[in-house]
N, C-alpha and C positions, 0 to 999 in steps of 0.2 A: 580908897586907893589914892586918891588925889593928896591926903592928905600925908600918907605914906611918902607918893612922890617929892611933894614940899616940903616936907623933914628930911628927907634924906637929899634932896639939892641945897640948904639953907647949911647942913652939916658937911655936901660936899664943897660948897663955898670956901666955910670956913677953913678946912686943912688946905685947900689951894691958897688961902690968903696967905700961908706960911713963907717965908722965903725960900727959895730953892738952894742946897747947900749943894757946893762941886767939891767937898771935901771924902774923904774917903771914907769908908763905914756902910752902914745900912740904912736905908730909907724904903717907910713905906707908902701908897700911893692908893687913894679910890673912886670910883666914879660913878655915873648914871644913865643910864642911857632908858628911854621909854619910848612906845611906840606902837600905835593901834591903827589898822586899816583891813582894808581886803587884802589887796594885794595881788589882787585881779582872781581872787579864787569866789568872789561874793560869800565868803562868811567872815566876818570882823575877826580877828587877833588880837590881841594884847600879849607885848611882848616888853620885861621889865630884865632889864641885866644891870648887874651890881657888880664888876671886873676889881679883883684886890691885884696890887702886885707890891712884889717884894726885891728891892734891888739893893746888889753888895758890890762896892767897887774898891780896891785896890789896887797903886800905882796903875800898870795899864791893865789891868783884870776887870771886867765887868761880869756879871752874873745876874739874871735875873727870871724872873719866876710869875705868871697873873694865870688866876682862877677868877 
């Protein structure tokens, strides 16, 4: 699992290292998020989300989309 998380923060780095463009078109976007505890219930969780989003902007139009 660890190893999974480190691949995939090392890949999400790198598309963040991108410049961010304010030109109009489509841009896609991903991230990480991980997370293990109780959480006051005393049994451990492990919770991994991986959120895509899909954004389209035109003159003042924005649109956009995350699973």
């Amino acid at each position: 699992m660890k190893k999974l998380i480190t691949a995939a923060a090392l890949g999400t780095a790198l598309l963040a290292a991108t410049p961010a463009l304010a030109e109009d078109g489509l841009t896609a976007t991903t991230g990480i998020d991980w997370s293990k505890g109780d959480y006051g219930t005393g049994q451990d969780t492990e919770i991994l989300i991986v959120p895509f989003s899909l954004r389209y902007k035109t003159g003042d139009l924005r649109m956009s989309a995350t699973v």
